[in-house]
N, C-alpha and C positions, 0 to 999 in steps of 0.2 A: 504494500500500500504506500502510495506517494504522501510525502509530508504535505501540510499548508504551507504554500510558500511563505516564507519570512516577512516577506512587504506586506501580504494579506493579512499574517497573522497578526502580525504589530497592531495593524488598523484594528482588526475587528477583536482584539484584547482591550485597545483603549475604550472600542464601541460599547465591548461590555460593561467599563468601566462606568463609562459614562451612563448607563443605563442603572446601571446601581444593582448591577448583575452579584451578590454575595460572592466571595471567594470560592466558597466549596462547590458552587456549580460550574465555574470557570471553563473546568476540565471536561467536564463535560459537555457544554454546549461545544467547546471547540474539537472536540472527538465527534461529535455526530457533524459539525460540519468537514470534519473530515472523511468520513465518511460518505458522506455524500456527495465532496468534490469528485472522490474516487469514483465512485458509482455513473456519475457525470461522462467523468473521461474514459472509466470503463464501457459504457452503454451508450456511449455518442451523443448525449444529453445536454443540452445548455444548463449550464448551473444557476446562471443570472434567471432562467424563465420558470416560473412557478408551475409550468403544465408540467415538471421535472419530478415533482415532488411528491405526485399520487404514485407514481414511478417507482421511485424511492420505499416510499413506505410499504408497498405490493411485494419490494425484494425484502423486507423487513420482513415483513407477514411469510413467506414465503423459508427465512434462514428461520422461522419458530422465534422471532421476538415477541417480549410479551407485550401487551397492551401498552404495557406504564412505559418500555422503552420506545414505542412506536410513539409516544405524543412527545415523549422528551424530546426526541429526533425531530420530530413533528412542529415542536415550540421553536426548538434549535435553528432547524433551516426557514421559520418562517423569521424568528432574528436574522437572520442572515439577511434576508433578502428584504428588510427594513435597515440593515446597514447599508447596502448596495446600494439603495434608495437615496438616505443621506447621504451619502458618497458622493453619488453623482447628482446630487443637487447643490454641494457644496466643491464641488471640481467642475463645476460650469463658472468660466471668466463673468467677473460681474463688469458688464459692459454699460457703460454710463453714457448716454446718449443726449447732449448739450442741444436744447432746445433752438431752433435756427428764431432769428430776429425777424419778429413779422413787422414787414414795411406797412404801414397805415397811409394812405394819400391824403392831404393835408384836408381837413373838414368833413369826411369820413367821421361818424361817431363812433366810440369803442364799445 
């Protein structure tokens, strides 16, 4: 099984953080997103696309996971793809667009 990459991982430990993700689950949300990176690049699956993830959990059902780890996995990569979210809402250039000077012709009212 391939690791999360290091850049990914950074991000979405701080994501946790900032979500106010406790410690002791830490390891765990990032193990079920690893998992299902793999499963992704296993199965030719877009990770970023949420049609991915009934996918996902079908192979869960499938290796006999129980219940309680099919929604952990389940909460996990729906995190995920609310970090992906923020991500790229805040890695789009805030592009500031300076209002052009409207000419008025003189005795025109405003």
């Amino acid at each position: 099984m391939l690791a999360i990459p290091l850049h990914l991982q950074k991000q979405f430990e701080a994501y946790l953080k900032n979500q106010e993700i406790q410690d002791k689950f830490k390891g765990e949300y990032k193990k079920w997103l690893q998992y299902y990176l793999d499963f992704c690049r296993k199965y030719n699956f877009p990770s970023a696309n949420q049609e991915s993830l009934p996918h996902f959990i079908k192979k869960l059902q499938e290796k006999r996971q129980t219940k309680v780890q099919q929604d952990h996995a389940f909460n996990s990569i729906m995190l995920y793809y609310q970090f992906i979210k923020a991500k790229a809402t805040s890695d789009k250039a805030v592009r500031v667009i300076h209002p052009l000077e409207r000419h008025i012709p003189p005795g025109i009212p405003m």
